[in-house]
C-alpha positions as CSV (number, residue, x, y, z in Angstrom):
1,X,0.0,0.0,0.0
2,X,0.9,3.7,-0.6
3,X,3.2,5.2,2.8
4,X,0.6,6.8,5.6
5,X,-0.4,10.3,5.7
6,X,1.8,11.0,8.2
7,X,4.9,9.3,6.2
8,X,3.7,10.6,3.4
9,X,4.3,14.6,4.5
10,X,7.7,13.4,6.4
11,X,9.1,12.3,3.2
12,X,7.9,15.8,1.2
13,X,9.1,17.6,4.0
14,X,12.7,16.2,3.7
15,X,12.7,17.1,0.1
16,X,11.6,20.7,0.9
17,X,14.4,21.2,3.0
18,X,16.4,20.5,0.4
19,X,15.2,22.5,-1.6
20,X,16.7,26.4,-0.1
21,X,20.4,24.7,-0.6
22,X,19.5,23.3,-4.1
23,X,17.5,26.9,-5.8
24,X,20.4,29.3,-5.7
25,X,23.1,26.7,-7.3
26,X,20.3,26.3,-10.1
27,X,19.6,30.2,-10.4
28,X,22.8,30.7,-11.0
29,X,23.4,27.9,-13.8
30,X,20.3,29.3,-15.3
31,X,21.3,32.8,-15.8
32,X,25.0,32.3,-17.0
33,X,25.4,33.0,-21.0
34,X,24.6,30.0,-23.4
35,X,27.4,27.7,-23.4
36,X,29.5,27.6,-27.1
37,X,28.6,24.6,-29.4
38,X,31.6,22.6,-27.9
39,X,30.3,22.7,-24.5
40,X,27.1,21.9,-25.7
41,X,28.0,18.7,-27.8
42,X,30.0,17.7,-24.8
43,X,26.9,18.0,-22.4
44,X,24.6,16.2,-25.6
45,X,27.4,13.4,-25.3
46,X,27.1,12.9,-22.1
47,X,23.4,12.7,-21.7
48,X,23.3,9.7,-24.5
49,X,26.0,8.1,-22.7
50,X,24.2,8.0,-19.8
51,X,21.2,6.2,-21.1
52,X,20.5,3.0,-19.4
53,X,24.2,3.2,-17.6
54,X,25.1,4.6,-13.8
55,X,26.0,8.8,-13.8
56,X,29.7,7.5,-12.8
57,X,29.8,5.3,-15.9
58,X,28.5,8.0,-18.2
59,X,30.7,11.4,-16.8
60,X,34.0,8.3,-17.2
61,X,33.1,8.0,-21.2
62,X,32.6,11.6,-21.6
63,X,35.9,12.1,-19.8
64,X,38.0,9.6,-21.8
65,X,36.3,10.6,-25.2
66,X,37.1,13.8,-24.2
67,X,40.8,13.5,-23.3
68,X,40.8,11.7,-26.7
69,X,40.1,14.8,-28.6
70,X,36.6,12.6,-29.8
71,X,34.5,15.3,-29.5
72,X,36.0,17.9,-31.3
73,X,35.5,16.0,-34.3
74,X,31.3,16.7,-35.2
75,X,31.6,19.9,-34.7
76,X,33.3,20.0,-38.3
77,X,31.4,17.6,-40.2
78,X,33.5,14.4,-38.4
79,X,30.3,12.4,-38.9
80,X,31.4,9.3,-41.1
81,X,32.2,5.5,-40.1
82,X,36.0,6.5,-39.0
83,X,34.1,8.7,-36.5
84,X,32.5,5.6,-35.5
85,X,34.9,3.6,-35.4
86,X,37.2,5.6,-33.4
87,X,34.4,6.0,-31.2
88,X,33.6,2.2,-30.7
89,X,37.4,1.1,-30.3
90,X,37.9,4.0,-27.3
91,X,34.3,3.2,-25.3
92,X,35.2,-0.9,-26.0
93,X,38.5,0.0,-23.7
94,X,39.2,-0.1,-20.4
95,X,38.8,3.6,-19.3
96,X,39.9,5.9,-16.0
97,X,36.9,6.1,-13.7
98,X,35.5,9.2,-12.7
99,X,35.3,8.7,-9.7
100,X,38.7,9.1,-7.7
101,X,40.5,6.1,-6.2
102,X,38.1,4.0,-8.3
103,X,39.6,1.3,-10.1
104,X,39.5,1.3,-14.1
105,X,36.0,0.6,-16.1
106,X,34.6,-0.2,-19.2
107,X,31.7,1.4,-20.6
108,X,28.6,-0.8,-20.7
109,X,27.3,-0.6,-24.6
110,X,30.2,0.7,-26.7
111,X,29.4,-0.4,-30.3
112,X,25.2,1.0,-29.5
113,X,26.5,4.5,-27.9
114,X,29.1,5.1,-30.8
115,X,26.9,4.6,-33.7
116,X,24.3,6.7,-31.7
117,X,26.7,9.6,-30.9
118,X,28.5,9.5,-34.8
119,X,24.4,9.3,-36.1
120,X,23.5,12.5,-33.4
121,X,26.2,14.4,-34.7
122,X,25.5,13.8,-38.5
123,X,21.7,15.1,-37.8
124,X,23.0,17.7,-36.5
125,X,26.2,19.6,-38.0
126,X,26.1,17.7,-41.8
127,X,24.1,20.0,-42.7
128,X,25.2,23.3,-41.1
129,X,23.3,23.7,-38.6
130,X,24.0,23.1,-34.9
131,X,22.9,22.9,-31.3
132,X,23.2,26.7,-30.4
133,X,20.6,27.8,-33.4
134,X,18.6,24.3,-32.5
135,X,18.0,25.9,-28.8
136,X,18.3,29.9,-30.0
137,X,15.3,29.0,-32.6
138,X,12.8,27.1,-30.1
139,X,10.0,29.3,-28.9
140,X,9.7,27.1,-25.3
141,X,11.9,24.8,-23.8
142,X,9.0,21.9,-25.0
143,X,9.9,22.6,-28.3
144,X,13.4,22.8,-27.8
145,X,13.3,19.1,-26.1
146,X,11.1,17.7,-28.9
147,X,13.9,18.8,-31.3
148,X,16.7,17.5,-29.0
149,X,14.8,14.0,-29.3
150,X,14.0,14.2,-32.7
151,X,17.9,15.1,-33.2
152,X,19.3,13.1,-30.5
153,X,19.5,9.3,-31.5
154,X,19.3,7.1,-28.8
155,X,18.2,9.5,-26.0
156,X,13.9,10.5,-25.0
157,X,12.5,13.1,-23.2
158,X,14.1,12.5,-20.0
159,X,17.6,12.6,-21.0
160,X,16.8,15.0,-23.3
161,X,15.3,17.0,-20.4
162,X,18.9,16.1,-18.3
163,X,20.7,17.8,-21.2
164,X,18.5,21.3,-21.3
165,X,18.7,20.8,-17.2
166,X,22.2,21.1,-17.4
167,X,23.3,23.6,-19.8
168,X,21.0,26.4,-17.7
169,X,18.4,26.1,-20.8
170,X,15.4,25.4,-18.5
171,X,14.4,24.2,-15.2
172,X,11.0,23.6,-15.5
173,X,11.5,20.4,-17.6
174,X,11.2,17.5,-14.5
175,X,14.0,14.2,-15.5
176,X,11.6,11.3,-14.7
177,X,14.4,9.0,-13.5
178,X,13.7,5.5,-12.1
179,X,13.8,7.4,-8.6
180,X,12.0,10.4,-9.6
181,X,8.6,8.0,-10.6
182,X,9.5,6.1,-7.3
183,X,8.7,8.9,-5.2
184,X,5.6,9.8,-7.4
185,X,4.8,6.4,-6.7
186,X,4.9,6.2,-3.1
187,X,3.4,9.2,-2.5
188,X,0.4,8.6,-4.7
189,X,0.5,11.1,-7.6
190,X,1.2,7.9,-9.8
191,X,0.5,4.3,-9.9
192,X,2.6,1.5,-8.9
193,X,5.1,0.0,-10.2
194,X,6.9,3.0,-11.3
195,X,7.0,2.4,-15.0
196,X,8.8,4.8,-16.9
197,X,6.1,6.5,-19.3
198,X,6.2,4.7,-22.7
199,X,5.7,7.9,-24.7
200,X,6.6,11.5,-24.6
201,X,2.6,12.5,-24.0
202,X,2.7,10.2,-21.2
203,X,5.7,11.9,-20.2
204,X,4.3,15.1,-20.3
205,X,1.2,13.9,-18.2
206,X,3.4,12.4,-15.6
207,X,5.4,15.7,-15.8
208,X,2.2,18.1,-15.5
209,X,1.8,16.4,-12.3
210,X,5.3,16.4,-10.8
211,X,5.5,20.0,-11.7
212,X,1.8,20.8,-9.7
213,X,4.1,18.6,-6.8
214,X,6.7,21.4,-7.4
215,X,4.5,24.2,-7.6
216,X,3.0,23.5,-3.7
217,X,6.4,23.4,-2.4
218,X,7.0,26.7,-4.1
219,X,10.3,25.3,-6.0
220,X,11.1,25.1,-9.8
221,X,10.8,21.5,-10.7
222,X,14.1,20.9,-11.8
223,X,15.1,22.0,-7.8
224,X,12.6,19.4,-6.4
225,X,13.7,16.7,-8.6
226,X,16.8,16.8,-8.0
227,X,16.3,17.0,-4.1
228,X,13.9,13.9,-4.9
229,X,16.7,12.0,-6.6
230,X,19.0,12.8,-3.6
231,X,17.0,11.7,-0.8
232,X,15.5,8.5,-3.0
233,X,18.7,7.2,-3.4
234,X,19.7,7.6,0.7
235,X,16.8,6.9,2.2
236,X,15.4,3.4,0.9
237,X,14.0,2.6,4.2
238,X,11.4,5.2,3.9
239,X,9.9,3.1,0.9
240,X,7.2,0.2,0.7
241,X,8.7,-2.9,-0.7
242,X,7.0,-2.9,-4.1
243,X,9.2,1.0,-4.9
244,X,12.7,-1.3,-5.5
């Protein structure tokens, strides 16, 4: 059954409190200057590595591809199969962790990720165009997203929503990670289990109602959802058995 009433506003309380430390770090992302199209491939990267695969596994590739000089390359047009290739033999490796002390890693779908990277950056820069006048001609950040998925290959609206998240673009996009629909699980604004939504309408609807959530804390949803991921991921024994 769903947590008690009493649970229930214990567990939205903690994610309030979060919340104060969380807004200001976001406000300030938000308002800094657009980030140049390297940055912005980069972040793109990063958010299709990190489909399906732990946040440590993902920020590793996009360090290693990075140190390899990989992502400089569709920027100008490096979009053919020796992009690929290059990209499949350096994510197939064993690769410095991210994480410090960690031992060595290998990234978890190396041949999928570079033929979805090397196919990303052809729909975007073969033919001239590019992530800065993808974002600067959306009228909202919905549109912008649709675009990012209908340009990104391998990525939908939540990593999509991850990428615009982190380059300041918006924060009123929510990231509908597994622990994200947990908590809109448990606390009854969806049902159980926490399925992630098979479409982006259904991903809007979930959305609407994570962002109503948001709006009666009185934080921007990005704020709340990342508070949400933190505490989801610490605090499994505030959970029924049926949220793991």
């Amino acid at each position: 059954m769903l947590l008690g009433r009493h649970s229930r506003s214990w567990l939205t309380g903690v994610i309030a409190a979060m919340c104060p430390e969380i807004e200001p770090i976001q406000r300030r992302t938000r308002e800094a200057p657009l980030m140049g199209e390297g940055e912005l491939w980069r972040e793109l990267v990063s958010c299709i590595l990190g489909s399906r695969v732990p946040y440590h596994q993902a920020l590793s590739a996009t360090q290693h591809l990075t140190s390899l000089g990989l992502l400089e390359l569709a920027e100008h047009g490096g979009a053919g199969a020796r992009y690929e290739k290059n990209l499949r033999r350096a994510l197939a490796g064993t690769m410095p962790s991210a994480v410090p002390g960690a031992k060595p890693l290998r990234y978890r779908f190396p041949n999928l990720r570079a033929d979805h990277i090397r196919r990303t950056a052809a729909c975007i820069y073969e033919d001239g165009s590019s992530l800065v006048a993808v974002l600067e001609s959306s009228s909202s950040d919905h549109e912008a997203r649709a675009r990012i998925v209908n340009l990104a290959v391998g990525i939908g609206p939540k990593q999509a929503s991850l990428f615009l998240r982190n380059i300041g673009y918006s924060d009123d996009l929510a990231v509908l990670d597994v622990h994200v629909l947990r908590y809109m699980a448990v606390i009854g604004l969806r049902g159980k289990p926490a399925r992630p939504p098979a479409s982006l309408i259904d991903y809007e609807r979930a959305e609407c109602l994570f962002r109503a959530h948001s709006r009666e804390m009185g934080y921007p949803v990005g704020c709340v959802d990342i508070a949400v991921w933190i505490v989801m991921r610490l605090l499994p024994e505030a959970l029924p058995s049926w949220a793991w």
